[in-house]
C-alpha positions in Angstrom: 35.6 187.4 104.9 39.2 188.5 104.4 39.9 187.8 107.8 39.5 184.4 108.2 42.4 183.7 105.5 44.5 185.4 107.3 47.0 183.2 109.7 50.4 184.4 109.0 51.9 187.5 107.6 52.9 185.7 104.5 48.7 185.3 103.3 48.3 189.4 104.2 51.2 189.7 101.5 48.4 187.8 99.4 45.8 190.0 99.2 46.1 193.0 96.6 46.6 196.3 98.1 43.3 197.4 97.4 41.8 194.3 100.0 43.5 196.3 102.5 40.7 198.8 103.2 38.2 196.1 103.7 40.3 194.1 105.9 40.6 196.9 108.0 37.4 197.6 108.5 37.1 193.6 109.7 39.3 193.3 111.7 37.7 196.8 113.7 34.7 194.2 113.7 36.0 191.9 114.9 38.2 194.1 117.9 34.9 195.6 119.0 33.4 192.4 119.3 36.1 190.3 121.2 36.8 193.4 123.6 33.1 193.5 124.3 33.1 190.4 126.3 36.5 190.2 127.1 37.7 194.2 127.8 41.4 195.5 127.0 42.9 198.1 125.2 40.3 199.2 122.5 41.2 202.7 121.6 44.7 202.3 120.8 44.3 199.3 118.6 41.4 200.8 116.9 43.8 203.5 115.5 46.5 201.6 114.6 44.6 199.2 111.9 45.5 199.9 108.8 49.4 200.8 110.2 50.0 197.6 111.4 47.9 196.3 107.9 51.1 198.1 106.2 53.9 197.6 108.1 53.5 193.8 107.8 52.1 193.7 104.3 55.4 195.3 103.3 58.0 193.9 105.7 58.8 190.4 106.2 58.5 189.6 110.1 59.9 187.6 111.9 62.8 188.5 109.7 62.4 192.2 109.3 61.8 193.3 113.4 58.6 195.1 114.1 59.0 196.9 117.5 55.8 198.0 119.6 56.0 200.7 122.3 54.0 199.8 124.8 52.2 196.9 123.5 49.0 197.6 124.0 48.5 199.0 120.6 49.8 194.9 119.2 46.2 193.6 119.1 46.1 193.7 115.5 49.6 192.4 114.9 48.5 189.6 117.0 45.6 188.6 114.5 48.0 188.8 111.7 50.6 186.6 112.9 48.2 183.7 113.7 46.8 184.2 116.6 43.0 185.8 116.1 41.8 182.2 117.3 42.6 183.0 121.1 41.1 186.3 121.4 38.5 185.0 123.5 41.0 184.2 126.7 42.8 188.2 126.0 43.9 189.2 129.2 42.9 185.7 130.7 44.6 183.5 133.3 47.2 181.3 130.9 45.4 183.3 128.2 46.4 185.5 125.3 48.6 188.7 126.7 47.4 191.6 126.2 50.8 192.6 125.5 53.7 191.6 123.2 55.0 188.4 124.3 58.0 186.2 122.9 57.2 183.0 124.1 53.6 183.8 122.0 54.9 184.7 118.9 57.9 184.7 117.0 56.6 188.1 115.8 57.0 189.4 118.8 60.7 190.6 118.9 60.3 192.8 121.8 58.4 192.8 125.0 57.1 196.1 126.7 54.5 197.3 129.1 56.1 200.5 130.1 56.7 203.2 127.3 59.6 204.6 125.5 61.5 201.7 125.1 61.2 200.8 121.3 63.6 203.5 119.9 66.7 201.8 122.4 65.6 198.9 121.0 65.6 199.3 117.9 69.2 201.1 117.4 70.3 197.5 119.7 68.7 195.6 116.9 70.1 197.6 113.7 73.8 197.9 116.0 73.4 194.1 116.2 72.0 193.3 112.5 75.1 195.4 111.6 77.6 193.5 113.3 76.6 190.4 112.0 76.6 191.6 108.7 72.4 191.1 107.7 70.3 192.9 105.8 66.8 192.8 107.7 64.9 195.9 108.6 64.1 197.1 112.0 61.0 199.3 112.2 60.0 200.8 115.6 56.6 202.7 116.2 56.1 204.7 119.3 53.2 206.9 120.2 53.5 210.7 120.3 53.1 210.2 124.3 55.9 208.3 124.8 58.2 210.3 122.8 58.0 212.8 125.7 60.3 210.0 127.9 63.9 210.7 128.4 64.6 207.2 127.6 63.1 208.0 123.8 64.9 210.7 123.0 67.8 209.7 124.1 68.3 207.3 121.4 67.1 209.5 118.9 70.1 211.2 119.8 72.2 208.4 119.2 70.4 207.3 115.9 71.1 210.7 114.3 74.8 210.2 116.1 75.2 206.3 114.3 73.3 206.6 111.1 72.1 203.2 110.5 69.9 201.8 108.6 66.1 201.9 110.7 62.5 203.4 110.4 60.8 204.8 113.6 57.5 205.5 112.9 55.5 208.3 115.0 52.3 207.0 115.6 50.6 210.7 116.2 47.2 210.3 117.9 47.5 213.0 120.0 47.0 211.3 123.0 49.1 208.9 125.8 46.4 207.4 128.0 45.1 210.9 128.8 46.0 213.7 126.4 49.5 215.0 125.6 51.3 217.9 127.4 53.7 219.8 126.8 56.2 221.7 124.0 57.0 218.4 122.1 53.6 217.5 121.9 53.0 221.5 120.6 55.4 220.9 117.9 54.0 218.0 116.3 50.9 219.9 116.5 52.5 222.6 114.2 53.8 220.2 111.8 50.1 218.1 112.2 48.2 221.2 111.2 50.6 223.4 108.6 48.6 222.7 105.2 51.3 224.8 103.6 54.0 222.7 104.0 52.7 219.7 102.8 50.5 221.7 99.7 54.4 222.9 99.0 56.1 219.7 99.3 53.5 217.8 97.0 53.5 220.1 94.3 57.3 220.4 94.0 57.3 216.7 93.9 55.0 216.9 90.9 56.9 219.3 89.6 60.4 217.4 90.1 58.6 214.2 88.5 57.6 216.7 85.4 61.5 216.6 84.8 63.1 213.7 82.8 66.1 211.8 83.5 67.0 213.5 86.0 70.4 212.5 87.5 73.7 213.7 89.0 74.5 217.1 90.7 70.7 218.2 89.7 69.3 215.5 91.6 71.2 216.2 94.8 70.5 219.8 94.5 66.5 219.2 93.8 66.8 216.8 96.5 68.2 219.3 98.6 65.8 221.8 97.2 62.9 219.8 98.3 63.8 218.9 102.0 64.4 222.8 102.4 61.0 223.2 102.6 60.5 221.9 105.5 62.8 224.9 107.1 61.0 227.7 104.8 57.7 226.5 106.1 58.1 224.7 109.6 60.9 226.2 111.9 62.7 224.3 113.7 62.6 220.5 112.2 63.9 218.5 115.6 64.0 215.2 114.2 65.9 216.5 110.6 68.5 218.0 113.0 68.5 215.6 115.2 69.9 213.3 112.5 67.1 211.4 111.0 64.9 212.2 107.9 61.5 213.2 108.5 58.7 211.9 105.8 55.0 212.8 107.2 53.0 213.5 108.3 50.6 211.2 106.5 47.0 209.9 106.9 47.2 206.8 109.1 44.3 205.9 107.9 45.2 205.9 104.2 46.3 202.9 102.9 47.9 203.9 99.6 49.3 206.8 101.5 51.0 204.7 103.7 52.1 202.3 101.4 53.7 205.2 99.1 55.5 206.6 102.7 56.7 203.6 103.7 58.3 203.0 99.8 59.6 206.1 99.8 61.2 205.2 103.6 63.1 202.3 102.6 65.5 203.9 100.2 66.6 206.6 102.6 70.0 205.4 103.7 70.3 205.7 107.3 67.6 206.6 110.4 63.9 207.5 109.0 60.9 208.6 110.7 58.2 208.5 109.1 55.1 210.4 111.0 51.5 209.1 111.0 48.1 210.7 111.8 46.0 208.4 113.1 42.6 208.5 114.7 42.5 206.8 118.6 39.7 205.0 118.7 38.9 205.0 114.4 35.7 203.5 114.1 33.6 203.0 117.0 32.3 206.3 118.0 32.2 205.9 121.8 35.9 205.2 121.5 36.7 208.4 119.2 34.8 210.4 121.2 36.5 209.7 124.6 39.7 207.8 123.8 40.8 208.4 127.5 38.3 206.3 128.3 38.3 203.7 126.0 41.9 203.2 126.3 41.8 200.2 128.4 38.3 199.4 129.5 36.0 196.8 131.4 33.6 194.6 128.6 30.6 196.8 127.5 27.6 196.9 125.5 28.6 197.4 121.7 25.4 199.4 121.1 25.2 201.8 123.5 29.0 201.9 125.0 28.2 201.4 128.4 30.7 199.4 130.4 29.9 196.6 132.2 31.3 197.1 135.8 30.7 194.9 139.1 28.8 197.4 141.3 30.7 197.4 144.8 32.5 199.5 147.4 34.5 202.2 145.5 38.5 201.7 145.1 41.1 203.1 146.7 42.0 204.9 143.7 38.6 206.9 144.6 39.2 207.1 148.1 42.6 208.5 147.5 41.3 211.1 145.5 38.3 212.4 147.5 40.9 212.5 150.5 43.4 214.4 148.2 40.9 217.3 147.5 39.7 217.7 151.2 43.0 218.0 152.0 43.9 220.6 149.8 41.1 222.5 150.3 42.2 223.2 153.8 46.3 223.5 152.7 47.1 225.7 149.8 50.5 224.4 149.8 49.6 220.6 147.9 49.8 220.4 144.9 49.4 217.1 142.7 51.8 215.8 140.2 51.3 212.8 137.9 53.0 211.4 134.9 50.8 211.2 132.1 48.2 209.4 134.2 45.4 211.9 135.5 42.6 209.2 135.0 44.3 206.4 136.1 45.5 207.9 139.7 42.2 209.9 140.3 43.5 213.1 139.8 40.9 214.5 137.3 38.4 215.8 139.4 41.2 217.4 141.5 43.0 219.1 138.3 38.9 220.5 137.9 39.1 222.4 140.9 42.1 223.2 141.3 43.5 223.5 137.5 46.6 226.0 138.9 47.6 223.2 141.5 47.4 219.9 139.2 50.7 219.5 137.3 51.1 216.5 134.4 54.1 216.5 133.1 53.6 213.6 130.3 55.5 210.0 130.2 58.5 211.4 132.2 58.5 209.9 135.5 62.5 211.0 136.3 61.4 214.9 136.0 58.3 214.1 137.9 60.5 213.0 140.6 63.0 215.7 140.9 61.1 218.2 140.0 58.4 217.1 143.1 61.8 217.5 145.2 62.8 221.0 143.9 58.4 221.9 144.6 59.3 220.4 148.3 62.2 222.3 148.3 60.3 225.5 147.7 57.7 224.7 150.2 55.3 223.6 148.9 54.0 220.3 149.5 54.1 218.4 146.2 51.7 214.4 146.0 53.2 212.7 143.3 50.6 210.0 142.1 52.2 207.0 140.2 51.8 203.5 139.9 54.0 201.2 142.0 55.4 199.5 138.4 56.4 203.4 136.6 57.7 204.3 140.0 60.7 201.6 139.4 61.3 204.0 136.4 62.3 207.4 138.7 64.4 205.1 141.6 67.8 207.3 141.0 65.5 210.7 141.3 63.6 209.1 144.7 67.0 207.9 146.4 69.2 210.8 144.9 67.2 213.9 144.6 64.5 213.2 147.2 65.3 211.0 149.9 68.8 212.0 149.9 68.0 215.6 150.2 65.2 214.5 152.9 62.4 216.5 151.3 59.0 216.7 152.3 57.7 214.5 149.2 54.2 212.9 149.0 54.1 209.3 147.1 50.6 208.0 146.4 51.6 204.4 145.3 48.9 203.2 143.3 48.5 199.5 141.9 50.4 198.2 145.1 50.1 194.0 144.8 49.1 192.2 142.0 47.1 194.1 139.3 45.4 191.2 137.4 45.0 191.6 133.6 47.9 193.7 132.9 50.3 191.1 134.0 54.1 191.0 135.2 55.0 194.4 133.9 52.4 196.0 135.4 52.7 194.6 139.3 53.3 196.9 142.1 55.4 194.1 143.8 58.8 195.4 144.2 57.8 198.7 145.3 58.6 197.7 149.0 62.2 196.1 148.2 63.4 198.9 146.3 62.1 201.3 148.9 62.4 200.5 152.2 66.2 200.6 152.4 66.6 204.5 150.8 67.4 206.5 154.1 65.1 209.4 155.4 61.8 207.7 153.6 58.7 206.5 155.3 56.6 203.7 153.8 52.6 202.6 155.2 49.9 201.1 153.5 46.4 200.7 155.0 44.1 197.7 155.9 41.2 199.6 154.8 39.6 202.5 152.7 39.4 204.3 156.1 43.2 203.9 157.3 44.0 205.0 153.5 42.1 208.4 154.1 44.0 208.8 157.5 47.1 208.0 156.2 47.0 210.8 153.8 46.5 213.3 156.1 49.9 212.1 158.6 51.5 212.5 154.9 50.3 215.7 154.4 51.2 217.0 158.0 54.1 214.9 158.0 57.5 217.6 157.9 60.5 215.0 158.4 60.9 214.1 154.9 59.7 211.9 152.2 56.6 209.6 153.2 55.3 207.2 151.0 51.6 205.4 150.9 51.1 202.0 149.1 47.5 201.2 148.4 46.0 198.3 145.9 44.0 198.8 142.6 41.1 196.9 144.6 37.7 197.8 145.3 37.6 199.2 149.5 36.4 196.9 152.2 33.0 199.2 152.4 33.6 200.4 156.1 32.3 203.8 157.6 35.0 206.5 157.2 35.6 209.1 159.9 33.9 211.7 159.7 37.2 213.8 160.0 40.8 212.9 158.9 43.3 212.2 161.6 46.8 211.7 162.1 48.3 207.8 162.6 51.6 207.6 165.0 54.7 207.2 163.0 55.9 203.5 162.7 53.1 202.4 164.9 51.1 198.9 164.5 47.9 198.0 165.8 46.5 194.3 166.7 43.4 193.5 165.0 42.9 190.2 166.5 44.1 188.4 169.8 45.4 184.8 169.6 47.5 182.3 172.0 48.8 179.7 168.8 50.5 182.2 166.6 50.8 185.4 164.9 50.3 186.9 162.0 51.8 190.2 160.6 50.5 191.2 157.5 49.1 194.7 155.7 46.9 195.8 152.7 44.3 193.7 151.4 46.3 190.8 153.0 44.4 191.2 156.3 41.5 190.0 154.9 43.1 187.4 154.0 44.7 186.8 157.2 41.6 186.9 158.9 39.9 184.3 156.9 42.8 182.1 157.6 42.3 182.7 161.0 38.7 181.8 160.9 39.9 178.0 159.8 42.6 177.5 162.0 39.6 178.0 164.7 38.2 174.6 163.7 41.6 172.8 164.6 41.8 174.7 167.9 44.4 177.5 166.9 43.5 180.9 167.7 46.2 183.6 165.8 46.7 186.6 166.4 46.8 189.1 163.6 49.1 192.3 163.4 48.3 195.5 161.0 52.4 196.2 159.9 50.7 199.4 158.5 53.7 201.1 158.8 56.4 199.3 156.4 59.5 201.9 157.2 59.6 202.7 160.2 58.2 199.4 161.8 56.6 199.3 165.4 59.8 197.6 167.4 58.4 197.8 170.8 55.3 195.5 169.3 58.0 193.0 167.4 59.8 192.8 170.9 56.9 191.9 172.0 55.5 189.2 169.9 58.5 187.4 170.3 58.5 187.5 174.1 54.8 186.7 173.5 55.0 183.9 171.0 57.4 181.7 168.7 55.2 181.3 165.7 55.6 184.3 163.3 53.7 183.9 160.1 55.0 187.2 158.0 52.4 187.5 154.9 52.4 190.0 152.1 51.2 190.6 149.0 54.9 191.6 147.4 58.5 189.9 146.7 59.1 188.1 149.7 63.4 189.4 148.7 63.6 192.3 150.0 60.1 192.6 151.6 58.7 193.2 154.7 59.0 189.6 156.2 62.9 190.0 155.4 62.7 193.4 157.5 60.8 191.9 160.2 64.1 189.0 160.1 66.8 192.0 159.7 65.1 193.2 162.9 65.6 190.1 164.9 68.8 189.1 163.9 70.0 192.5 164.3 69.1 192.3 168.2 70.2 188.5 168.3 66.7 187.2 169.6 66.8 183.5 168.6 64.0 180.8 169.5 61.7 181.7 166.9 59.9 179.9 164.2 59.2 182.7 161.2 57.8 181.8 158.0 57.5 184.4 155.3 54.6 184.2 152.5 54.6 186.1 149.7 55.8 186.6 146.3 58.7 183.8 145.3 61.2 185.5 142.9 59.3 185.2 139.8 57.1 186.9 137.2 53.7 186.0 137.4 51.8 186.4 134.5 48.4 187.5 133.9 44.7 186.9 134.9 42.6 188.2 137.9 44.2 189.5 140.8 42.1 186.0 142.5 43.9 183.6 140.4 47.1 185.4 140.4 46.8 185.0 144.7 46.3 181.3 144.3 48.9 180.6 141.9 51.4 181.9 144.3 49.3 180.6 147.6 48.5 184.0 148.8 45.0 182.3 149.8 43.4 181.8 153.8 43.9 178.1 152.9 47.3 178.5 152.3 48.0 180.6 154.8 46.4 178.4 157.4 48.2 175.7 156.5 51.4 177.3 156.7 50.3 178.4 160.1 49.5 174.6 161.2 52.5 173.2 159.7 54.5 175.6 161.8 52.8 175.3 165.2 52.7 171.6 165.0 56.2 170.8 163.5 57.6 173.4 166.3 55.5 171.1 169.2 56.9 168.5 167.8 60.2 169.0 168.0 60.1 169.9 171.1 58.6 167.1 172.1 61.5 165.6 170.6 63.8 167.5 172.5 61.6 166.3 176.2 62.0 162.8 175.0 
């Protein structure tokens, strides 16, 4: 087995090129395996085998700086730079990431979990390289998906503007997480599928090499000669007027044709990109034959493909989307918006029945924004459906074109609280900090699959502006829904449990929590009350003027940064009106990343657990008795 001598780039640069092939094919093995048992990204690595088999059989990482987008397409550079032993804890609490991580690897130069970030990285790296007078090469690959992000295409601007010395390579599968949109992705389909131009180009190569000694003016002019091809026969070549040389496309499943590319690549002077075909999924047919849903999936059965899933109430994700088509089917004014992420926000069924009222707009989250505001603007009432960690990518377009303009916006938050295998770039945990203070906006999140359902419907008939709903990427707490939607008061709380020792304000899955913590305190005689802060912005401050007359220990728990948070707002509130006396104790997210595993281990790690909590609670209430018994004596 090839594979098991490889530890380290430098033994790949061991192997003949011919070896490559068959190491490819191993290391597929030994992806569909592993991700059987473990689950992960399988499609995306799957097609980028024999790539990342090139790039680092012909560049010299650490040295020479191979930039992901993404990341989740780095499972194969992680068995090639030593670390195929730990595939078994992918994904895992203190495991393997899933994702490019520096304090992993050496080889990993760059960390990303959200797209379109390699390109800016990249012209940082050759600015930098340049500055210090090296001579390494920087090599960024980026997916035809995320090339659709501002952020991308900005520096491409600035490459073709600079001129130095790096290779971005287009990994063209055709596909994001769900299938590419829109008149980029259309171009790259003309150059994919124009046979002519690449017949052309090949036989004037031959003919060019038929030609001896050829130097001087004639080569310039030939060379010139050649690249006008690409105008006689594709119109329009972006990336060639953009600045950069275009070489592709080419098999990216081709070794020798990728070898020959990549050669051919590093003695252009200046920006090169060099555009790959590739196959998501290559190799295991369940993956190529639904990519969308093998992208990142649960562990399965190799034979059949069927994934393995823990049988259960169904998510919010689910609940959100049912509720989202009832809904629209009684108001033809909603229409849905996401950003590349139909599957993932449970907007599928919902663009299948109402295909002229479902809107995906690819990996651009900053037009999805403003463009929801100018939908808003025309009456219509526009749900964009994002995850809590890509919403932190459109915050100028929510507090500048939306909120400013106080415009009847939908946000379905999804992913709100930890997320679990993803990790730190994929948390939903700042969503509330960077929200709450943006004038005009309303934030809520429900305690149950029920509330969520409910809460939809005050967005919908909501006319005061933007309104936002937070809701976590768990399964629901199985409770009976309503048989009809209704609306839930603005800024209005509700007690879900009566108690004399203390309260509790909480919302989301944290009530649960909250309850259970409840539930011990019993056994040292403490009976706590429990608050649903469903609304986040505005808050209920008739029930917090309350509490306080009511009781002195305020437990403030939530399943987000504690900076920022709702436990600060609940502080803000009370210093604000100068009510003093009270012992508050906020429990949530300290400021730093946490890393990945279950969203179970991820809770303990930070002591969003009932023990926890009801410790916190006892340490309060008795240390507050206690001083006052000081005080007496």
């Amino acid at each position: 087995m090839l594979i098991e001598k490889i530890n380290d780039p430098k033994d790949l640069k061991q192997l003949h090129l011919e070896q490559l092939p068959q190491l490819a094919e191993e290391i597929r093995t030994f992806l569909i395996e592993k991700l059987s048992m473990t689950g992960g990204h399988l499609a995306p690595n799957l097609g980028v085998v024999e790539l990342t088999l090139i790039l680092h059989y012909l560049y010299d990482s650490p040295n020479d700086k191979i930039i992901f987008d993404v990341g989740h397409q780095s499972y194969v550079h992680k068995i090639l730079t030593g670390r195929m032993d730990r595939f078994d804890t992918l994904r895992t609490f203190k495991g393997l990431c899933g994702f490019v991580k520096r304090s992993e690897s050496e080889h990993d130069v760059w960390e990303a979990g959200h797209s379109s970030t390699s390109l800016s990285a990249a012209m940082g790296m050759a600015l930098a390289r340049d500055f210090k007078g090296e001579n390494n090469k920087v090599i960024a690959v980026i997916g035809d998906g995320a090339l659709t992000g501002g952020m991308a295409l900005e520096a491409l601007n600035h490459m073709g503007h600079e001129k130095r010395d790096l290779i971005v390579v287009l990994n063209d599968n055709e596909m994001s997480i769900a299938p590419n949109v829109g008149a980029l992705h259309n171009y790259l389909g003309k150059i994919r599928s124009d046979k002519h131009y690449q017949k052309a180009k090949d036989e004037f190569q031959q003919f060019l090499n038929k030609i001896p000694a050829i130097g001087g003016k004639l080569a310039k002019t030939a060379e010139r000669l050649k690249d006008s091809l690409k105008y006689m026969v594709v119109s329009g070549m972006l990336f060639e007027e953009l600045g950069l040389t275009y070489l592709g496309p080419v098999d990216g499943h081709d070794i020798e044709k990728l070898e020959g590319i990549f050669q051919q690549a590093n003695n252009v002077s200046g920006p090169v990109l060099v555009h790959v075909l590739t196959t998501k999924g290559k190799g295991y047919q369940p993956a190529e034959a639904d990519s969308h849903k093998w992208h990142g999936i649960t562990p399965y059965k190799i034979e059949s493909g069927q994934l393995l899933k823990a049988v259960g109430p169904p998510m919010y994700t689910e609940i959100f989307s049912q509720a989202l088509i009832e809904l629209a089917e009684q108001d033809e004014r909603i229409v849905a918006v996401t950003p590349a992420m139909p599957g993932g926000s449970g907007l599928v069924k919902f663009g299948q029945l109402f295909p002229g009222r479902m809107i995906d707009v690819g990996i651009a989250e900053q037009h999805a924004a403003t463009m929801s505001a100018a939908l808003a603007m025309e009456g219509l009432k526009p749900v964009f459906a994002v995850y809590s960690t890509f919403l932190q990518r459109a915050y100028d377009q929510v507090v500048h074109d939306i909120c400013r303009q106080n415009l009847n916006v939908i946000f379905a938050i999804d992913r709100a609280g930890f997320v679990g295998a993803d990790g730190e770039t994929h948390h939903g945990v700042y969503d509330i900090a960077f929200l709450r203070h943006v004038p005009n906006l309303v934030l809520m999140m429900p305690k149950d699959e029920n509330e969520l359902r409910n809460m939809m419907k005050t967005a919908v008939d909501y006319n005061e502006g933007p309104i936002a709903v937070r809701y976590p990427r768990v399964n629901g707490r199985g409770v009976e829904l309503d048989p009809q939607m209704s609306t839930i008061p603005i800024g209005s709380w509700e007690k879900l449990r009566e108690g004399e020792s203390a309260v509790i304000i909480t919302q989301g899955p944290m009530i649960q929590v909250a309850e259970e913590a409840a539930d011990l305190l019993k056994r040292d005689g403490l009976s706590v009350q429990i608050v649903n802060a469903r609304f986040i912005k505005p808050m209920d401050e008739e029930m917090l003027l309350k509490l306080a007359a009511e009781n002195p220990h305020i437990i403030v728990l939530e399943e987000g940064s504690i900076m920022g948070g709702l436990g600060s707002a609940v502080l803000e509130f009370y210093a604000q009106r100068g009510i003093d006396g009270l012992s508050i104790r906020l429990i949530g997210i300290p400021d730093i990343f946490v890393e990945h595993g279950s969203i179970k281990e991820q809770r303990q790690e930070i002591g969003l657990t009932p023990e926890h909590v009801a410790s916190q609670v006892f340490s309060l209430v008795s240390g507050r008795l206690q001083n006052v018994k000081r005080q007496r004596g």
